[in-house]
C-alpha positions as CSV (number, residue, x, y, z in Angstrom):
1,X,-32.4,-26.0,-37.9
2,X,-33.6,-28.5,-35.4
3,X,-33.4,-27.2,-31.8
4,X,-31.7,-29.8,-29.1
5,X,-32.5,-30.3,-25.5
6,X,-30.1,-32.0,-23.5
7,X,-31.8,-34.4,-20.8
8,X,-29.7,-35.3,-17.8
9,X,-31.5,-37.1,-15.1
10,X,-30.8,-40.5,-13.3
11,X,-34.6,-41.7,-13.9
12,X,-35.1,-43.2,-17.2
13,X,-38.9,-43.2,-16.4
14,X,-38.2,-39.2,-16.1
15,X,-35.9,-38.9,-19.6
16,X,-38.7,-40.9,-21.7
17,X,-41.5,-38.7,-20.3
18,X,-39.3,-35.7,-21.6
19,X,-37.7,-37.7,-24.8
20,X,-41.0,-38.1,-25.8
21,X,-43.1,-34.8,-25.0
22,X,-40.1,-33.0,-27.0
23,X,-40.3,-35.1,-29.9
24,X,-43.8,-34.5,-30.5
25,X,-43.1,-30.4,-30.7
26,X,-40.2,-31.1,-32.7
27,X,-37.8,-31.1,-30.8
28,X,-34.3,-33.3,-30.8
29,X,-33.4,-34.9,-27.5
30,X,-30.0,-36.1,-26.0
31,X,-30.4,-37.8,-22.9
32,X,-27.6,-38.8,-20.2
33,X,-27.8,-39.6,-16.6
34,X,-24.1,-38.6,-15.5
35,X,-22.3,-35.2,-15.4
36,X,-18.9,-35.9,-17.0
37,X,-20.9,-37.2,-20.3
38,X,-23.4,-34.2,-19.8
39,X,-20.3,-31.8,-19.7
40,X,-18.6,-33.5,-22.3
41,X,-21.9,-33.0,-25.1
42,X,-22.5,-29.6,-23.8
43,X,-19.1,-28.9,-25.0
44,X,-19.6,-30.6,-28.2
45,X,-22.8,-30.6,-29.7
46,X,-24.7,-27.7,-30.9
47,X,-27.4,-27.9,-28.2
48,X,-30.0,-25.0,-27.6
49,X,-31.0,-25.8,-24.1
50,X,-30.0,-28.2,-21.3
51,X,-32.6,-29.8,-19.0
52,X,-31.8,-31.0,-15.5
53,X,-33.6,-33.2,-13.1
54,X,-32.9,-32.4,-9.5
55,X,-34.7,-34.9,-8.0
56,X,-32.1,-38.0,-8.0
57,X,-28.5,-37.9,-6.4
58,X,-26.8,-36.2,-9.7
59,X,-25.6,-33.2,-8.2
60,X,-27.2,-31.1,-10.6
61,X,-26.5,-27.7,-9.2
62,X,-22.7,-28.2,-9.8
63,X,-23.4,-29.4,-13.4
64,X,-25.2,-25.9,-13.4
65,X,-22.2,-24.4,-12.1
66,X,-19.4,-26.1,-14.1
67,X,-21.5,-25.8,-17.8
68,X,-21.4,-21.7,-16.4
69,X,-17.8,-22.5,-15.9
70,X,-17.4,-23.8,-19.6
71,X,-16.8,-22.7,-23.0
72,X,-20.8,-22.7,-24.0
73,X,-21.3,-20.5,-20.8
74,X,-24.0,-19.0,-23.1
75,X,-25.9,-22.4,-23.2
76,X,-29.5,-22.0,-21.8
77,X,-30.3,-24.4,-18.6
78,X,-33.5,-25.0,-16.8
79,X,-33.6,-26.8,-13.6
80,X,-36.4,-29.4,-13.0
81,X,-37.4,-30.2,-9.2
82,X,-40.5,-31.5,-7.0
83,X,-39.1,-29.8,-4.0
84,X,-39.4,-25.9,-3.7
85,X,-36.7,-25.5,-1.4
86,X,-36.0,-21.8,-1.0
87,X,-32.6,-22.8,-0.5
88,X,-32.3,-25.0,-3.3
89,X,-34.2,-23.1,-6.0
90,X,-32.3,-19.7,-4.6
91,X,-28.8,-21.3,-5.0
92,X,-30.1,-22.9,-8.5
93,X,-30.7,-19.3,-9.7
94,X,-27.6,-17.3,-8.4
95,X,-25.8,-20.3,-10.2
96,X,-26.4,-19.1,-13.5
97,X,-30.0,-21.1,-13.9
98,X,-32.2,-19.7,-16.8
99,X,-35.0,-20.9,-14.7
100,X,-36.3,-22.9,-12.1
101,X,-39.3,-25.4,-12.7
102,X,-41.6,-26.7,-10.2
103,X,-43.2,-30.3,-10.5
104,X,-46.0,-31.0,-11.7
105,X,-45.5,-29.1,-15.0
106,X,-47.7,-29.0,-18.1
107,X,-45.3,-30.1,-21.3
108,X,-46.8,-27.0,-23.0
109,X,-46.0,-24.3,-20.6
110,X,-42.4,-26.0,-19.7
111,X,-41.7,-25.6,-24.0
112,X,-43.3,-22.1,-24.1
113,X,-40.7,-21.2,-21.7
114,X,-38.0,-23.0,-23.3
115,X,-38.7,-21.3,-26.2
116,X,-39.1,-18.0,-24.7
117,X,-35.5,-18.4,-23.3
118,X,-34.4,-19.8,-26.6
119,X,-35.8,-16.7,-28.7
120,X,-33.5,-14.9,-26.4
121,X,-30.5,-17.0,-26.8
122,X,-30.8,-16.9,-30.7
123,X,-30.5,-13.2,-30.7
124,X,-27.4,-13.0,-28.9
125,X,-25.5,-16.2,-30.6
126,X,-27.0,-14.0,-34.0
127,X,-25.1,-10.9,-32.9
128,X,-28.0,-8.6,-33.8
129,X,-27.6,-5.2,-33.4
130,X,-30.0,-2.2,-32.8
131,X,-30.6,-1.3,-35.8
132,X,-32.2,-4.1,-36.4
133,X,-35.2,-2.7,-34.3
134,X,-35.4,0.6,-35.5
135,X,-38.0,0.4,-37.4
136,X,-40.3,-1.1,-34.9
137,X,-42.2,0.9,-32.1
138,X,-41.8,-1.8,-29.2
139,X,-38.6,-0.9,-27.5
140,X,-38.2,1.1,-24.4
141,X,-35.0,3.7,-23.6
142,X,-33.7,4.9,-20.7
143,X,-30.3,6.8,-21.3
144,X,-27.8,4.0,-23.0
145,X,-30.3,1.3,-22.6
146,X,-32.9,-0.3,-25.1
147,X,-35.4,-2.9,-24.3
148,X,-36.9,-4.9,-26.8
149,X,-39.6,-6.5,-25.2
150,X,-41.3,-8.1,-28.6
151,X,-37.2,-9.5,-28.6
152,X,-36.7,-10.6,-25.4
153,X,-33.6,-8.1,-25.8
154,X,-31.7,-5.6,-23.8
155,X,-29.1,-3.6,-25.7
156,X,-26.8,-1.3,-24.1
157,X,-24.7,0.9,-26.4
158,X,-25.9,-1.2,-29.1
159,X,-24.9,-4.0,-27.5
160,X,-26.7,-6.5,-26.6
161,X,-26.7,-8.1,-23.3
162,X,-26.8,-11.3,-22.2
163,X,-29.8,-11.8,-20.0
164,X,-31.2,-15.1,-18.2
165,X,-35.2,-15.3,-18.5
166,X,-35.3,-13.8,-14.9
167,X,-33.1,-10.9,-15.0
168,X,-35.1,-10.0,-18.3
169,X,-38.3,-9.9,-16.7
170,X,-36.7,-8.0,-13.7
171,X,-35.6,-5.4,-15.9
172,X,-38.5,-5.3,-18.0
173,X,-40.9,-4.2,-14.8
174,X,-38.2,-1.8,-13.6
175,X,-38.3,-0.1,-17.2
176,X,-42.5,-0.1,-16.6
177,X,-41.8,1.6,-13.3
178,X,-38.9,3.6,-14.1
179,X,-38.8,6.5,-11.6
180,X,-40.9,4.9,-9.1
181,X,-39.7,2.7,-5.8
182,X,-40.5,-0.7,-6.2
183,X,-39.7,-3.1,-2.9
184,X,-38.9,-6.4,-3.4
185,X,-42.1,-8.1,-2.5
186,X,-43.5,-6.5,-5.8
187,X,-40.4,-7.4,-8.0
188,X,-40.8,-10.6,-6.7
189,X,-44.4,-11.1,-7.4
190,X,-44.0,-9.5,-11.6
191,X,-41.1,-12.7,-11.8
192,X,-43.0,-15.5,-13.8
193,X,-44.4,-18.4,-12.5
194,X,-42.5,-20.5,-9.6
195,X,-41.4,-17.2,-8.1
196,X,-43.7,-17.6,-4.8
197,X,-41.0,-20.2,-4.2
198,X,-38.2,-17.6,-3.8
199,X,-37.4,-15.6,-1.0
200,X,-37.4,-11.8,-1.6
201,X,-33.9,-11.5,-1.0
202,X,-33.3,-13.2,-4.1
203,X,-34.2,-10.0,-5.9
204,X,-30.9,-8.4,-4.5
205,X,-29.3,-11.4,-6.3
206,X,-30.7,-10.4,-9.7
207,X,-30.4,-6.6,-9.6
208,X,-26.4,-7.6,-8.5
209,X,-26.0,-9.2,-11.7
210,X,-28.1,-6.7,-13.5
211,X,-25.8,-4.0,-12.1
212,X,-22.6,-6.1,-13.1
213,X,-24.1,-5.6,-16.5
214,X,-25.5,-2.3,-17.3
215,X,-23.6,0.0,-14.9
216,X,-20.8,2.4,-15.5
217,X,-19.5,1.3,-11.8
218,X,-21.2,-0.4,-9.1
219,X,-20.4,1.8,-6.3
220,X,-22.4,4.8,-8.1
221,X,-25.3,3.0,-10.1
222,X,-26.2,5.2,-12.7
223,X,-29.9,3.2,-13.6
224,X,-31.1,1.3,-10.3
225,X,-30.6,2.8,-7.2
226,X,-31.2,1.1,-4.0
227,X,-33.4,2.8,-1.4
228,X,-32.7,2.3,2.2
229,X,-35.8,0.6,3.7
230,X,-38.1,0.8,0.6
231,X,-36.8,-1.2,-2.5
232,X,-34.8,-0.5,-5.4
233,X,-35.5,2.7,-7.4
234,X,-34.6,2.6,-11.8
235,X,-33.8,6.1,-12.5
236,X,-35.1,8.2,-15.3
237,X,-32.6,8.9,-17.2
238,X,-34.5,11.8,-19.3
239,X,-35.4,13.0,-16.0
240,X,-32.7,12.7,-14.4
241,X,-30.5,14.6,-16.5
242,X,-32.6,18.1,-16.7
């Protein structure tokens, strides 16, 4: 099957650029320049990923917000800006954001990272469980948790989560450093690409919603503990237990 991008952007200098540079990886594009319509084909086409330009006077962010909001609350979306506004690319992120793209971009590395977030997305719509990976020797445990980096995938009691691309890669560093204090400055710096835009205190954003997800109760956090002064601490669960 064909995978969709939505385009919504007011330029349509900017929505040929992209038509166009999707098309010749494959892609199929729907373009629009207003949110109603945008909301209206999120809910009714079978897109894969929705693509929105920042840079005119749509109010992307609350298109962010409301296609969160909305019965394909799964649906993958990537914010595209030329202004890296802490502020703006912050609030983009804690809004549900997949991910957050600075201008200029390469074509290629803006579709590896679609795709990337799309391998992701696949896997969750698919419903796969564990045991679909036991046979392989990439994943990572720590107590009722399973990373599947090779997968993109984090499973928890055989279930698996639903992860944007930035809470994955926070939780894949913190399963490489499990029982040692990371602060935020290095969490911040292992985030891909356009994270020297971000503020460090985004990082207590992202282990928030990481905590909303993997832990028992978020007053007493069984797997990432935070450490007064020093950063945030993922606990060994083997360890932790003898």
């Amino acid at each position: 099957m064909s995978q969709t991008v939505l385009i919504v952007a007011r330029s349509e200098l900017q929505r040929k650029e992209l038509r166009e540079a999707f098309h010749s990886y494959g892609f199929v594009t729907w373009e629009t320049e207003d949110n109603d319509e945008a909301l209206n084909l999120a809910a009714t086409l079978t897109l894969t990923v929705v693509l929105i330009d920042l840079d005119t006077s749509i109010d992307g962010l609350e298109l962010c917000k409301k296609i969160r909001q909305g019965p394909n609350n799964w649906l993958p979306v990537i914010l595209l800006s030329s202004d890296n506004d802490e502020l703006t690319c912050t609030l983009g992120l804690e809004l549900g954001a997949d991910d957050f793209v600075l201008k200029p971009y390469r074509i290629k590395e803006l579709v590896a990272r679609i795709k990337a977030i799309l391998r992701r997305s696949e896997l969750t719509s698919n419903g796969k469980a564990e045991s679909d990976f036991l046979e392989t020797d990439s994943f990572m445990r720590n107590g009722n948790l399973m990373l599947d980096p090779r997968n993109y995938a984090l499973y928890k009691d055989n279930q698996l989560m639903e992860l944007t691309q930035k809470e994955f890669e926070l939780i894949y560093y913190l399963f490489l450093h499990k029982g040692r204090i990371v602060d935020r400055l290095e969490l911040l710096n292992a985030l891909s690409n356009d994270s020297h835009t971000l503020n460090d205190r985004i990082i207590d954003v992202f282990i928030s919603r990481l905590r909303q997800k993997i832990e028992p109760t978020r007053k007493s956090p069984r797997y990432i503990r935070t450490v007064r002064g020093k950063g945030y601490l993922f606990i060994d669960q083997e360890k932790a237990s003898s």
